[in-house]
C-alpha positions in Angstrom: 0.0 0.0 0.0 1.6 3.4 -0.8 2.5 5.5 2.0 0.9 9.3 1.9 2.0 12.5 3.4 0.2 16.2 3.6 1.7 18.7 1.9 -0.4 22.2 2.4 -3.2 20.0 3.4 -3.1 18.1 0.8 -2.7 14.3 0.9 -0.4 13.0 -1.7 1.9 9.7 -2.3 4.9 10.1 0.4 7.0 9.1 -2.5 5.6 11.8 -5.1 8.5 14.2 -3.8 11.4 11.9 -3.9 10.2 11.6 -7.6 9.9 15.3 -8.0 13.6 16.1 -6.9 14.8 13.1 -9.0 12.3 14.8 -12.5 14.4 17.7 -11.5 18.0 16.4 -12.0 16.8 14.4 -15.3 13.6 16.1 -16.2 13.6 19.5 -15.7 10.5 20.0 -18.1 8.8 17.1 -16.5 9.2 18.6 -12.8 8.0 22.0 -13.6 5.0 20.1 -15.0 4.7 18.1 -12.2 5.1 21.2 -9.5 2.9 23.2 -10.9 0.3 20.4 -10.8 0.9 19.8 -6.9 0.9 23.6 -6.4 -2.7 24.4 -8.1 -3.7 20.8 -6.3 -2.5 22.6 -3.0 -4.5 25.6 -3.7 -7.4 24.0 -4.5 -7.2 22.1 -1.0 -7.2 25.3 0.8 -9.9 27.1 -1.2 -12.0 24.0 -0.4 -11.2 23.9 3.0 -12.3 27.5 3.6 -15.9 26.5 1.6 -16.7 23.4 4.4 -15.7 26.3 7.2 -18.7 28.4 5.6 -20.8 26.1 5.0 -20.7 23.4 8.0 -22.7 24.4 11.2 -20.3 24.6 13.7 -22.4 22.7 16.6 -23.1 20.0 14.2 -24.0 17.2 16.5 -23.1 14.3 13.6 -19.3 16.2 13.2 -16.3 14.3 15.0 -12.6 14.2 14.9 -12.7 11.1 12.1 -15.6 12.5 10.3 -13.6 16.0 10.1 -10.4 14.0 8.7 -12.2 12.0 6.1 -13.9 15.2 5.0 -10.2 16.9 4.4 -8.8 13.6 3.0 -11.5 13.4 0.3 -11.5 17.4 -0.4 -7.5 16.9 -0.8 -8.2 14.1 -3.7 -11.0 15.8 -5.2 -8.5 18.8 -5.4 -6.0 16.3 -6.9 -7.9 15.3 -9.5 -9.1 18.4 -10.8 -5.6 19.7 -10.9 -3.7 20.2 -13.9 -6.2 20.4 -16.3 -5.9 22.2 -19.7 -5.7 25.7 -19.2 -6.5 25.7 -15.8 -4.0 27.3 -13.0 -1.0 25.0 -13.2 -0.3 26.0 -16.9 -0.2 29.7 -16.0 1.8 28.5 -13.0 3.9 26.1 -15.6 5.0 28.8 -17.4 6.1 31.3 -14.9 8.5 28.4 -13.5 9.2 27.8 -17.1 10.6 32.2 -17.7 11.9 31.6 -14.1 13.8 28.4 -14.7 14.7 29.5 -18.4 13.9 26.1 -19.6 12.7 26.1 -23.5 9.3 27.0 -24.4 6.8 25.1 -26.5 7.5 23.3 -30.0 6.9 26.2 -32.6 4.3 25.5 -35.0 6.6 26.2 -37.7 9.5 23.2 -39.0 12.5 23.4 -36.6 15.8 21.8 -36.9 15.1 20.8 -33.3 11.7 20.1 -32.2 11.9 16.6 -30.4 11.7 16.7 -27.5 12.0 20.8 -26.9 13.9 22.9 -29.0 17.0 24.7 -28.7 15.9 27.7 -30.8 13.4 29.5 -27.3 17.2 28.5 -25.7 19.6 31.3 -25.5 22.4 30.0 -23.3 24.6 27.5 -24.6 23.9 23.4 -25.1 25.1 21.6 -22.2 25.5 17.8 -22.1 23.2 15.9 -21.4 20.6 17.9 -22.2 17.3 16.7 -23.7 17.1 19.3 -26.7 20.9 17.9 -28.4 19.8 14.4 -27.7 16.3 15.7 -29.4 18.3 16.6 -32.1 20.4 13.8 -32.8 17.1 11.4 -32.4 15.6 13.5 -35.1 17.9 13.3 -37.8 18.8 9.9 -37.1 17.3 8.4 -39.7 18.7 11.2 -42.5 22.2 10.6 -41.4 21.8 7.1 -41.9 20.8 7.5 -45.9 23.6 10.1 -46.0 26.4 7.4 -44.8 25.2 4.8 -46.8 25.9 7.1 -49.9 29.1 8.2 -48.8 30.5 6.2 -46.4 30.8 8.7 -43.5 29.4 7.4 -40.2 25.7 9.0 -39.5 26.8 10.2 -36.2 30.0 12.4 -37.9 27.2 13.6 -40.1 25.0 14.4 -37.2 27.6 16.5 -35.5 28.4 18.7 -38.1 24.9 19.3 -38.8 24.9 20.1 -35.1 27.6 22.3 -35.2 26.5 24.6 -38.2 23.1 24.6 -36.4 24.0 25.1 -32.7 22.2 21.8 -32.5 19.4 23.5 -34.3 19.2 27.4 -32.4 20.9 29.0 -35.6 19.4 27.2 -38.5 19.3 29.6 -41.9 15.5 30.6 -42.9 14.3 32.7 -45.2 13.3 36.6 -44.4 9.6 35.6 -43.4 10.7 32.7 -40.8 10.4 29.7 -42.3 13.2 27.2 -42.3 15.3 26.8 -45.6 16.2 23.0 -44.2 19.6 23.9 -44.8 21.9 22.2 -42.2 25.0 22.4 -43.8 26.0 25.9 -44.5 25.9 25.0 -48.1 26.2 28.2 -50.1 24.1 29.3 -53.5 27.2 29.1 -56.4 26.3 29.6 -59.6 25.7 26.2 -60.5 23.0 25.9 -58.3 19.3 26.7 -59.6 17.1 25.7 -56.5 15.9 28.3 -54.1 17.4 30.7 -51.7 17.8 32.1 -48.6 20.0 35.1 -47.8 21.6 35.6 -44.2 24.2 37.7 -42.8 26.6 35.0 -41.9 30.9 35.3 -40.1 33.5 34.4 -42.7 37.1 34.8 -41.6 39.6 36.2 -43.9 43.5 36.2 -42.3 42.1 34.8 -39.4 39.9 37.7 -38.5 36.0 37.4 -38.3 34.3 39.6 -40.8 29.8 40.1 -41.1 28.9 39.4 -45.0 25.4 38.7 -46.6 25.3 35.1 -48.7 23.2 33.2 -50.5 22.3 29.4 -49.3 20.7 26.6 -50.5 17.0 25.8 -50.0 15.3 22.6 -49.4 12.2 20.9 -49.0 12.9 19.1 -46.0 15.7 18.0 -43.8 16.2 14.8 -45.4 17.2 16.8 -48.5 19.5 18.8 -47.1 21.5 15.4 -45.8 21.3 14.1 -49.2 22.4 17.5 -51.3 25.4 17.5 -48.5 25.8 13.6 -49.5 26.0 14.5 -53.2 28.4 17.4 -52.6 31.2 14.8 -50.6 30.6 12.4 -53.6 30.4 14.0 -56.3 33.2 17.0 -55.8 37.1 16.1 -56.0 37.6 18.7 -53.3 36.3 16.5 -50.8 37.7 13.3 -51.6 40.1 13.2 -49.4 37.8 13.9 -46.8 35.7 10.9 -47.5 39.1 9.0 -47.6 40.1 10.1 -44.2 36.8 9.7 -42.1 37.1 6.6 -40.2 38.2 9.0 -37.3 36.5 11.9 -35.8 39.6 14.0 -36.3 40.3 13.0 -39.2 37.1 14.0 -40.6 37.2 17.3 -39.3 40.6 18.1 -40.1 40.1 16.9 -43.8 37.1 18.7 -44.3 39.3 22.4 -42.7 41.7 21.2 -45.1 39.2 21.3 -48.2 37.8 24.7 -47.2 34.6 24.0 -46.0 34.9 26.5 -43.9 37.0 29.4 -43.0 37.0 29.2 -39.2 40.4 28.6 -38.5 39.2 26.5 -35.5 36.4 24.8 -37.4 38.2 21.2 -36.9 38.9 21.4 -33.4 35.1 22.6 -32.8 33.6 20.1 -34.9 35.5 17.1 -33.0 34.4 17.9 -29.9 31.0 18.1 -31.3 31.2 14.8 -33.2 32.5 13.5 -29.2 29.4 14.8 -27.7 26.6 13.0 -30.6 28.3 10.1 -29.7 28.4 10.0 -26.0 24.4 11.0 -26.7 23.9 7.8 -29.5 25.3 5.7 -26.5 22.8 7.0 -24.2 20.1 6.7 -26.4 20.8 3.0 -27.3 
């Protein structure tokens, strides 16, 4: 038989805190979920304690000391139950803990780069490991990386990372001027050979080692899937990046071969990208 405590009043499983505190560590969405729930619950057992002091004769001759528990007792459920419904007070309260806590807000309706299970892009501080919006993330697109190294050979979760890092695991994705996502992960830029859409950013390109602001054009897709396999095509199909193909059986030597090629002018673009690559695969193993 579970135990029970009172919390407030309210009569609750004496292990529904433990829980709480351990949602908190692993959770943190969960918990604030969770406490708001309890906290409306709590509320609700007050406000319906006050009602029975109105309402209930105080010379009652029927009222005793375990007809007066059992009363509280089944106020505190009925206060349970009713709590955390659909727009009610613990979703107001949910979302204050939510500014408070600076936790991400809801999935936007629009496609994001990140959207399972919360995404980065409401997220202004950095991605910490673990953290469920990078392991979001690298669930996601999965399935995409795995096309993408069957074409090319490149493991998926090499392909994940850079994705990753050209994204800030999905905070910085390119989109067009009205908001919508161009699907480019890549950083693939518009050259003249290419006759599919657009979208133009203001993006950092280093020249002599120093950062410089530029406008650019970059591919558009249809969907993130595309994106993996345009970026599959470009290691495949361009000389410049043979090498790098060549030299991916290591994480390094990815990263370094594709600095080498000039995929992109961040003189620390290799050094970046291999810690990101370490990270997706410390996350695939705690996914598996």
């Amino acid at each position: 038989m579970a135990t029970t405590t009172t919390v407030g009043g309210l009569a609750i499983d004496a292990n529904a805190l433990a829980r709480l505190k351990y949602q908190a560590g692993t959770d943190p969405k969960a918990a604030v979920r969770e406490a708001a729930k309890l906290l409306e619950a709590t509320f609700m057992a007050q406000l319906m304690k006050s009602m029975r002091a109105t309402t209930m004769a105080a010379d009652d001759p029927l009222a005793n000391q375990g007809s007066k528990m059992g009363t509280e007792m089944l106020d505190a459920q009925f206060a349970t139950a009713l709590s955390g419904r659909p727009g009610g007070l613990s979703d107001a309260i949910m979302r204050q803990l939510d500014r408070q806590m600076g936790l991400p807000g809801p999935i936007p309706a629009r496609g994001s780069a990140n959207n399972t299970p919360a995404p980065l892009a409401a997220h202004p501080q950095p991605t910490h490991i673990p953290q469920a919006g990078a392991a979001g993330f690298v669930q996601q697109h999965r399935a995409a990386a795995q096309a993408a190294e069957a074409a090319t050979g490149i493991p998926a979760s090499f392909l994940v990372a850079q994705a990753a890092q050209e994204t800030g695991w999905g905070r910085r994705e390119i989109r067009h001027a009205d908001g919508t996502p161009s699907y480019n992960l890549f950083g693939i830029k518009a050259g003249a050979d290419w006759k599919g859409p657009t979208a133009e950013i203001t993006t950092t390109e280093y020249v002599a080692g120093r950062p410089h602001k530029v406008v650019a054009k970059f591919r558009a897709y249809a969907s993130y899937a595309e994106s993996f396999a345009d970026y599959a095509r470009l290691m495949t199909s361009s000389p410049r990046y043979h090498q790098v193909v060549a030299s991916a059986r290591t994480a390094s030597g990815f990263a370094q071969g594709l600095q080498k090629a000039g995929y992109a002018t961040d003189p620390a673009y290799a050094a970046k990208l291999t810690r990101v690559i370490n990270t997706t695969l410390r996350l695939q193993r705690s996914l598996a």
